[in-house]
PDB file of N, CA, C and O in Angstrom, chain B, residues numbered from 101:
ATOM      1  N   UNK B 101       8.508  17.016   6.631  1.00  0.00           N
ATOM      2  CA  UNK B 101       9.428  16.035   6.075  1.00  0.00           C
ATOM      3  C   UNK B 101       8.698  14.899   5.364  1.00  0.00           C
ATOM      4  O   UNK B 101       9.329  13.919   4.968  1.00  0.00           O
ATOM      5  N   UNK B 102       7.394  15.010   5.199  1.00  0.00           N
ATOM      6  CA  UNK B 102       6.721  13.900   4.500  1.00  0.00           C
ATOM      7  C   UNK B 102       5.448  14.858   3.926  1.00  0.00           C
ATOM      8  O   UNK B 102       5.060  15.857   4.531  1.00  0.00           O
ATOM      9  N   UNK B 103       4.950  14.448   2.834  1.00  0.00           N
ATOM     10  CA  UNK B 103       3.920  14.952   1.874  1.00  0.00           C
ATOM     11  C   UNK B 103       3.513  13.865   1.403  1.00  0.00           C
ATOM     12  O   UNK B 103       4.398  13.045   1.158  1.00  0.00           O
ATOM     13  N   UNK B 104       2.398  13.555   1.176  1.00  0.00           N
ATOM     14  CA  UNK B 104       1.211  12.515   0.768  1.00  0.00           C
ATOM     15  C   UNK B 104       0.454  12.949  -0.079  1.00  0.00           C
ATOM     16  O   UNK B 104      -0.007  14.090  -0.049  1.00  0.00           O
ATOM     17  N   UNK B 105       0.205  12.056  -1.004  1.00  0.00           N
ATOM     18  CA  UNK B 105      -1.185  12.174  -2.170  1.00  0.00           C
ATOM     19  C   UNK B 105      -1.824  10.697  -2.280  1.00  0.00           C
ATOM     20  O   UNK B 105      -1.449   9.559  -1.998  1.00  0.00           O
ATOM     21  N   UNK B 106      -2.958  11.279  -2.822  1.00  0.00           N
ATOM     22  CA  UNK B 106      -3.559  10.085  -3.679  1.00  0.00           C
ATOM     23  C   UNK B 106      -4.592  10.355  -4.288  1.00  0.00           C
ATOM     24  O   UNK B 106      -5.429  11.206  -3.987  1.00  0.00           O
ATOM     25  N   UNK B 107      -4.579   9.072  -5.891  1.00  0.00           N
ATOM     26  CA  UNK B 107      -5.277   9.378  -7.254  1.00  0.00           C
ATOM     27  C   UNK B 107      -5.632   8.543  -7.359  1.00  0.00           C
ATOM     28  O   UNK B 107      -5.132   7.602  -6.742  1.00  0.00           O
ATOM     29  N   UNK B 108      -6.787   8.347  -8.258  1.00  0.00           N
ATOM     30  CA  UNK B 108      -7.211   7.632  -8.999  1.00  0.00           C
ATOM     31  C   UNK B 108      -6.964   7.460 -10.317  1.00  0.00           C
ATOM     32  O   UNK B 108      -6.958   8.526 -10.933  1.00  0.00           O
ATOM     33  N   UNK B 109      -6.710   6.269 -11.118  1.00  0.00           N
ATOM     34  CA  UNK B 109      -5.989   5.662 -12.119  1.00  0.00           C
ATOM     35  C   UNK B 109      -6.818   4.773 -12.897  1.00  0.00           C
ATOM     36  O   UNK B 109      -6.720   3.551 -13.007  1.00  0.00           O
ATOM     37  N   UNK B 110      -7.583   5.503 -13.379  1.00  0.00           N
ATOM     38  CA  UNK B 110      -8.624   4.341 -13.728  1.00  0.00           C
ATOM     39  C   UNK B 110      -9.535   3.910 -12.432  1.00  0.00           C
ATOM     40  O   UNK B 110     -10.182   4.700 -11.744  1.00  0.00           O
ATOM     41  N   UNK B 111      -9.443   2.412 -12.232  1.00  0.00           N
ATOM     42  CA  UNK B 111     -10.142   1.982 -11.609  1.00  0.00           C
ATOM     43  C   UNK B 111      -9.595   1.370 -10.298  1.00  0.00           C
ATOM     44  O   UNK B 111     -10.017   0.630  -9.409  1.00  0.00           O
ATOM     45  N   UNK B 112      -8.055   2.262 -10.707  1.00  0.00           N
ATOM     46  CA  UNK B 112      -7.202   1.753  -9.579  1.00  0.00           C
ATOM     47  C   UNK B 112      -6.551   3.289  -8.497  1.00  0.00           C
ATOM     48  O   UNK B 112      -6.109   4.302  -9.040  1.00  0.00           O
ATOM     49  N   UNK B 113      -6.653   3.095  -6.701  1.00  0.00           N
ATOM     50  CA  UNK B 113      -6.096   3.762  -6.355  1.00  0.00           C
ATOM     51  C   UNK B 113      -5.082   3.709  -5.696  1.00  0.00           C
ATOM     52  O   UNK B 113      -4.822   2.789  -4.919  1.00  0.00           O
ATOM     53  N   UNK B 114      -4.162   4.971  -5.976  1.00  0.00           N
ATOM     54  CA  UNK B 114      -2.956   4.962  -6.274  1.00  0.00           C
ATOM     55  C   UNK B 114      -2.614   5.940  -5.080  1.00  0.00           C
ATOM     56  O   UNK B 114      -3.087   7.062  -5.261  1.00  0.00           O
ATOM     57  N   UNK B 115      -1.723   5.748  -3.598  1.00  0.00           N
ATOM     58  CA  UNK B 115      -1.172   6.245  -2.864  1.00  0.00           C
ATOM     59  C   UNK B 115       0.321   6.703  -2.687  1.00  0.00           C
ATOM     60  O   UNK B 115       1.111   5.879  -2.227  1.00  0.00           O
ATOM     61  N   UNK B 116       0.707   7.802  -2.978  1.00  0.00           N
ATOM     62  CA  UNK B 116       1.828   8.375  -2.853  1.00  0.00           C
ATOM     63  C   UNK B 116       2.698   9.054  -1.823  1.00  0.00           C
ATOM     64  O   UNK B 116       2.167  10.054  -1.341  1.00  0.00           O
ATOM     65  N   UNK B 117       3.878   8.768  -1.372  1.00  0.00           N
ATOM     66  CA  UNK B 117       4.354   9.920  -0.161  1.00  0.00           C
ATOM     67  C   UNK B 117       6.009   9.804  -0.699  1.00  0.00           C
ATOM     68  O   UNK B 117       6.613   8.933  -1.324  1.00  0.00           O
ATOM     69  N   UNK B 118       6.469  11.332  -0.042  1.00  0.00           N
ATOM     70  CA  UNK B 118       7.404  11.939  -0.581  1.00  0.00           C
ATOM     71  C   UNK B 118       7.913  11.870   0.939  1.00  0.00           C
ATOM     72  O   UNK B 118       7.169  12.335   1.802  1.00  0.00           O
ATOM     73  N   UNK B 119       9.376  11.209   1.375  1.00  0.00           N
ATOM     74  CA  UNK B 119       9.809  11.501   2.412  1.00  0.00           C
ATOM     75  C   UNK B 119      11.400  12.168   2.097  1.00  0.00           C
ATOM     76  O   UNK B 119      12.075  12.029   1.077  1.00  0.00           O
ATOM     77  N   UNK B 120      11.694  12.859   3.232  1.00  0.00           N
ATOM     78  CA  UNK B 120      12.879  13.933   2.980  1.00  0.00           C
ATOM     79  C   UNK B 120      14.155  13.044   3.552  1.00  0.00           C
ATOM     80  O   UNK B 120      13.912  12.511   4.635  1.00  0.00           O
ATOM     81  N   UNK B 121      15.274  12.832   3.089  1.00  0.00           N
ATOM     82  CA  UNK B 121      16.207  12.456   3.210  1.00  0.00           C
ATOM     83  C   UNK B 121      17.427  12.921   4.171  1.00  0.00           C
ATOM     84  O   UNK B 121      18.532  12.739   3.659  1.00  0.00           O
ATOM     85  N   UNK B 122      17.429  13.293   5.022  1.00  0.00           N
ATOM     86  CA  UNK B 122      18.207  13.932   6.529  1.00  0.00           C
ATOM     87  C   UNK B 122      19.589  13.362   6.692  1.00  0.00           C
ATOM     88  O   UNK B 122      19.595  12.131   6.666  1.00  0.00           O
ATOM     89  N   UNK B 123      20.901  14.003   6.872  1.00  0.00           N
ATOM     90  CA  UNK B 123      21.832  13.275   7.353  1.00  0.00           C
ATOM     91  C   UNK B 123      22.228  13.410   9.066  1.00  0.00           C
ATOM     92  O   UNK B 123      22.509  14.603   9.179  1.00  0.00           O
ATOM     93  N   UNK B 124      22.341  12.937  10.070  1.00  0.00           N
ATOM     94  CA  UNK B 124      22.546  13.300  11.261  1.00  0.00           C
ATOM     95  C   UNK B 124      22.675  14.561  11.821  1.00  0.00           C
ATOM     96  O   UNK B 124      22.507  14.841  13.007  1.00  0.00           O
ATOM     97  N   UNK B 125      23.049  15.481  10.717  1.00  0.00           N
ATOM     98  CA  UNK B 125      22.701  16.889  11.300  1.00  0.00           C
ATOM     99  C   UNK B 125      22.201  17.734  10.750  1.00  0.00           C
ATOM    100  O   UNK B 125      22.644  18.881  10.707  1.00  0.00           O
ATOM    101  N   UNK B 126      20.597  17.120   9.915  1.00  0.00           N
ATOM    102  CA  UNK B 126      19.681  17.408   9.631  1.00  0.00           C
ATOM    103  C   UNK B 126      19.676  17.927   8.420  1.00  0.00           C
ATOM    104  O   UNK B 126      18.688  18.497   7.957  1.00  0.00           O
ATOM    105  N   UNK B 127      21.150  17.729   7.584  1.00  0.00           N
ATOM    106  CA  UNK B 127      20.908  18.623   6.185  1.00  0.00           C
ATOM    107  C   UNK B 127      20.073  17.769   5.250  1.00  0.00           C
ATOM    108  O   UNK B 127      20.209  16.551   5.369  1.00  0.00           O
ATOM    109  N   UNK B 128      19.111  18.292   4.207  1.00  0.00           N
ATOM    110  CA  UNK B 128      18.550  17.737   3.422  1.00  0.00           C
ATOM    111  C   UNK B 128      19.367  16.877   2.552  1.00  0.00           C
ATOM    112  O   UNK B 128      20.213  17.469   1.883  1.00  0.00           O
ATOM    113  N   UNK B 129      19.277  15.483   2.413  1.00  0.00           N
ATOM    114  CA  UNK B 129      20.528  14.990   1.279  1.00  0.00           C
ATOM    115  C   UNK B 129      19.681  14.549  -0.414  1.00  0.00           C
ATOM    116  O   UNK B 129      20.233  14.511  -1.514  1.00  0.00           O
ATOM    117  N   UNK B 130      18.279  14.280  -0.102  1.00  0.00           N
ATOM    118  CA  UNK B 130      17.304  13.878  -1.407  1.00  0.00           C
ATOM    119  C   UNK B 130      15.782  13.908  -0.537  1.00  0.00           C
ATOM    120  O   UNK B 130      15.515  14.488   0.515  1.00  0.00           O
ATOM    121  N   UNK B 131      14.741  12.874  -1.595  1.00  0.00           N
ATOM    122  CA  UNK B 131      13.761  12.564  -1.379  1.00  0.00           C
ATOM    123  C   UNK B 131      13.309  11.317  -1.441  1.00  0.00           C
ATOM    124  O   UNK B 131      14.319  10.819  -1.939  1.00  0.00           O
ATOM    125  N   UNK B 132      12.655  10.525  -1.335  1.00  0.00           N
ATOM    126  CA  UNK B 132      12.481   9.355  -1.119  1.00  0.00           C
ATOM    127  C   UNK B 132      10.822   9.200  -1.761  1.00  0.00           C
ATOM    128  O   UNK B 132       9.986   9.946  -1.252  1.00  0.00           O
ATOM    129  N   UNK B 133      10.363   8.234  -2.870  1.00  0.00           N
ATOM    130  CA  UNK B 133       9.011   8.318  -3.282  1.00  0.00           C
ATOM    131  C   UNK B 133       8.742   6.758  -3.227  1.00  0.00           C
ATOM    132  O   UNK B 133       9.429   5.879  -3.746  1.00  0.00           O
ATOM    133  N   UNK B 134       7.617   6.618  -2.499  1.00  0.00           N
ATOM    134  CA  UNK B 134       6.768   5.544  -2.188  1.00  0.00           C
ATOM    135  C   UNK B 134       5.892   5.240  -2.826  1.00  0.00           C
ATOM    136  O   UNK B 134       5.019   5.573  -2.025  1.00  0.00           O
ATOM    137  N   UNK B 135       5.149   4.715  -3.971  1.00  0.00           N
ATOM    138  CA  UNK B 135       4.001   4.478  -4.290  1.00  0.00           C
ATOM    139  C   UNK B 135       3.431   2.630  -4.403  1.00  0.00           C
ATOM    140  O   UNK B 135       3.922   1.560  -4.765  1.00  0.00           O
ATOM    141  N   UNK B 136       1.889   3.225  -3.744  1.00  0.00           N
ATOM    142  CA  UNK B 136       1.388   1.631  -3.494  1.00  0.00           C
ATOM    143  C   UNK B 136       0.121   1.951  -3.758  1.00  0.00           C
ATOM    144  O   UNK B 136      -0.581   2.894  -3.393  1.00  0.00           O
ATOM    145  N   UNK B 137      -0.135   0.721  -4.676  1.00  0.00           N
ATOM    146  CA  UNK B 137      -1.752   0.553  -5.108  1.00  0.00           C
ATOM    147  C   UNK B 137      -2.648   0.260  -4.327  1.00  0.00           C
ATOM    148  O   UNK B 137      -2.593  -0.946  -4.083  1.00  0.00           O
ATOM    149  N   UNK B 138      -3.691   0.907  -3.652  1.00  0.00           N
ATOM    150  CA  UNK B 138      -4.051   0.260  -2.406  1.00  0.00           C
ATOM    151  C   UNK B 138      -5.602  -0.573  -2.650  1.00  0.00           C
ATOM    152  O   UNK B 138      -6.335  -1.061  -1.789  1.00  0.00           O
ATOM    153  N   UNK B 139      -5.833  -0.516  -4.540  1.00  0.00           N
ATOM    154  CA  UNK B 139      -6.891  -0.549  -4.423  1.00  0.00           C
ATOM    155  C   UNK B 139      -7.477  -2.082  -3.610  1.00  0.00           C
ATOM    156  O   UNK B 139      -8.449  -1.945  -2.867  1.00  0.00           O
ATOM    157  N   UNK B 140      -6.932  -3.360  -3.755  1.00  0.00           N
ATOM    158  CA  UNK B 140      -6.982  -4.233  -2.923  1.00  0.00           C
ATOM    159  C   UNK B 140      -7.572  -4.243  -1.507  1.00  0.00           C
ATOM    160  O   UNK B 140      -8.496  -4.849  -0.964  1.00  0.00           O
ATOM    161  N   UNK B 141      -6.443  -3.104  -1.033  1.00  0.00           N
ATOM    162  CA  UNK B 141      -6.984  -2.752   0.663  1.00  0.00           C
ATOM    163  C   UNK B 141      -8.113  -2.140   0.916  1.00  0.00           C
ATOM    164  O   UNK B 141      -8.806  -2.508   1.865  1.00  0.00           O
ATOM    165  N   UNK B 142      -8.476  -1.124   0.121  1.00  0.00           N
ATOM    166  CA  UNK B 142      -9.430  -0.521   0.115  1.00  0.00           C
ATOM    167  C   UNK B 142     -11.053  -1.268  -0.223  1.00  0.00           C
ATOM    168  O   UNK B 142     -12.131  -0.673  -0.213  1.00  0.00           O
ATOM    169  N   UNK B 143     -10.807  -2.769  -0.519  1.00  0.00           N
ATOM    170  CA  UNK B 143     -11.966  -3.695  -0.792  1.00  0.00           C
ATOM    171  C   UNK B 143     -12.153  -4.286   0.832  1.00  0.00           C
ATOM    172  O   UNK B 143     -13.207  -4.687   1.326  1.00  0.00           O
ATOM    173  N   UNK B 144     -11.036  -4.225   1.384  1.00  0.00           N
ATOM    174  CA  UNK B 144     -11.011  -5.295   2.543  1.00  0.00           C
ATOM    175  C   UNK B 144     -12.400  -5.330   3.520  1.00  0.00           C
ATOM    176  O   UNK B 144     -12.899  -4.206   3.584  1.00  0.00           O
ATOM    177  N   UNK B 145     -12.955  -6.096   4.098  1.00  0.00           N
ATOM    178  CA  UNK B 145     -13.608  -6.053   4.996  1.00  0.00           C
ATOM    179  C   UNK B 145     -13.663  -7.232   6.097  1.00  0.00           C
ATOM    180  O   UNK B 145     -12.814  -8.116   5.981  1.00  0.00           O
ATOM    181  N   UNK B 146     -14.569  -7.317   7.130  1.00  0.00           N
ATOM    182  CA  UNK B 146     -14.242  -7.877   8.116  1.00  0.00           C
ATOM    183  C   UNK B 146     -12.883  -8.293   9.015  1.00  0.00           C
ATOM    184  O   UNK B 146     -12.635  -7.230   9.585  1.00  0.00           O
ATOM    185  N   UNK B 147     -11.995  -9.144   9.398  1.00  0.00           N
ATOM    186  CA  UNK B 147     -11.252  -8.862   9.970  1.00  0.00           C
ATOM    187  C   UNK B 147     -10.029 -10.494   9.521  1.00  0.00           C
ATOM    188  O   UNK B 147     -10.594 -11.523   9.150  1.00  0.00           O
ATOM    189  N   UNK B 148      -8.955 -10.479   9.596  1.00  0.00           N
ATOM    190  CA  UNK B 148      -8.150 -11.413   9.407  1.00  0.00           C
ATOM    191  C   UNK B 148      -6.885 -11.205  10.145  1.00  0.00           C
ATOM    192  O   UNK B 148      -5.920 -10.502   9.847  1.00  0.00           O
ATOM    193  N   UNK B 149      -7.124 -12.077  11.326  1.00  0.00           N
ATOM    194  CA  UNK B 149      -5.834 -11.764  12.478  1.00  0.00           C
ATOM    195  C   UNK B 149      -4.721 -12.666  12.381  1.00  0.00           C
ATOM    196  O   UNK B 149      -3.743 -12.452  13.098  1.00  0.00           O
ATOM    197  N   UNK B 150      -4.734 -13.944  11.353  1.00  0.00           N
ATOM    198  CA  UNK B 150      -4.048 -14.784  11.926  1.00  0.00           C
ATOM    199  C   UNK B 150      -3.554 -15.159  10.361  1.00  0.00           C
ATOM    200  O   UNK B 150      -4.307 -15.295   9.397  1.00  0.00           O
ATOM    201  N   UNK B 151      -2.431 -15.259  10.362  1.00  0.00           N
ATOM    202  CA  UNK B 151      -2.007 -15.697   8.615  1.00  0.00           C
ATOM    203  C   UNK B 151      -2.244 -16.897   8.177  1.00  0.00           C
ATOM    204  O   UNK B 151      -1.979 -17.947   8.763  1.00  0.00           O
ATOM    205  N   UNK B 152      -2.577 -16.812   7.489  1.00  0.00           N
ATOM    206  CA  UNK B 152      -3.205 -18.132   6.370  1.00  0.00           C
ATOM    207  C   UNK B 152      -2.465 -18.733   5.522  1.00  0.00           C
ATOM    208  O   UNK B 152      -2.774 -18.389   4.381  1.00  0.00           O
ATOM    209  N   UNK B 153      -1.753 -19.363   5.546  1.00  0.00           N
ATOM    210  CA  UNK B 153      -0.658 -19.885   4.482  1.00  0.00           C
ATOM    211  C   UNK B 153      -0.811 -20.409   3.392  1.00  0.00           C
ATOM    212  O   UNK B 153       0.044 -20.748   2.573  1.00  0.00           O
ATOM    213  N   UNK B 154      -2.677 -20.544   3.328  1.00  0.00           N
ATOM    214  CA  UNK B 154      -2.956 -21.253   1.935  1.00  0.00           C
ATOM    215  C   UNK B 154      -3.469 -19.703   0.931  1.00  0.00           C
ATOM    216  O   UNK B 154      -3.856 -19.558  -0.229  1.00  0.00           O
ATOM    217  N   UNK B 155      -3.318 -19.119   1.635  1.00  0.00           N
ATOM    218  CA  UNK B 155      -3.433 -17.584   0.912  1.00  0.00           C
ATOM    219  C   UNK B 155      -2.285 -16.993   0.518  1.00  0.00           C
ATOM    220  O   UNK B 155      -2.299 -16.244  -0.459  1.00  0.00           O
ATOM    221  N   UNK B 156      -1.017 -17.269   1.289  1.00  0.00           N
ATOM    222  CA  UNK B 156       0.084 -16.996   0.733  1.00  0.00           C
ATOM    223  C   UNK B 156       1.121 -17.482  -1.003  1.00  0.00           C
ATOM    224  O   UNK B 156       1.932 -18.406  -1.062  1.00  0.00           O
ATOM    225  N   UNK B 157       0.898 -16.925  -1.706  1.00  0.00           N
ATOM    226  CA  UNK B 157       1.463 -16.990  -3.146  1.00  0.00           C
ATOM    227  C   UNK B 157       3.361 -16.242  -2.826  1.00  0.00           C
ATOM    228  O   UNK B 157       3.918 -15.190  -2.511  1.00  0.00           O
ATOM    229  N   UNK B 158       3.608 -17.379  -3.113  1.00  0.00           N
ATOM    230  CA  UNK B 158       5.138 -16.932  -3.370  1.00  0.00           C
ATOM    231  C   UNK B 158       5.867 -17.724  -4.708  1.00  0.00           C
ATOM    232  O   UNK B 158       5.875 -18.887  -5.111  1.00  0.00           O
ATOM    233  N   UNK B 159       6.621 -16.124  -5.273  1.00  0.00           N
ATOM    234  CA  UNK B 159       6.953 -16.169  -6.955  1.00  0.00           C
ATOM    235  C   UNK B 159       8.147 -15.833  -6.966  1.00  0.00           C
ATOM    236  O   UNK B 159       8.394 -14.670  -7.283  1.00  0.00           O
ATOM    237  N   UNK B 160       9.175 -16.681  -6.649  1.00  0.00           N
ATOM    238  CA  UNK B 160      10.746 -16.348  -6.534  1.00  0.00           C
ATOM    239  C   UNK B 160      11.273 -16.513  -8.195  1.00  0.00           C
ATOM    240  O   UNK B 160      12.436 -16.236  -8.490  1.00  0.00           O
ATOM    241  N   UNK B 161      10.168 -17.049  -9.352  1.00  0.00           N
ATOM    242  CA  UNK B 161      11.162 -16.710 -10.580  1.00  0.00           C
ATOM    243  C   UNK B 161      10.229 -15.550 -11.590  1.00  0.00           C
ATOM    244  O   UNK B 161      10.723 -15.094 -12.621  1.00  0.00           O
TER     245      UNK B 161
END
């Protein structure tokens, strides 16, 4: 019920998953596609447990 990929896009990578859409008695109704750039995460290192609010950017227009 789930299938996963991932590419590279240039210089960016690109994570994909396909989840299956179920109604309570299990009939298939669609698919569902996720994609997230992870290249960011994939830089991360050491550890950050506690949120930082001067790191937080928020763009409500």
């Amino acid at each position: 019920d789930r299938a996963r990929f991932w590419i590279k896009m240039g210089p960016r990578f690109i994570y994909i998953t396909y989840y299956a859409l179920r109604n309570d008695a299990g009939d298939y109704l669609g698919t569902l596609e996720v994609t997230q750039d992870l290249t960011e995460l994939r830089q991360l290192e050491g550890e950050q447990r506690l949120l930082n609010y001067d790191d937080v950017k928020v763009n409500f227009g």
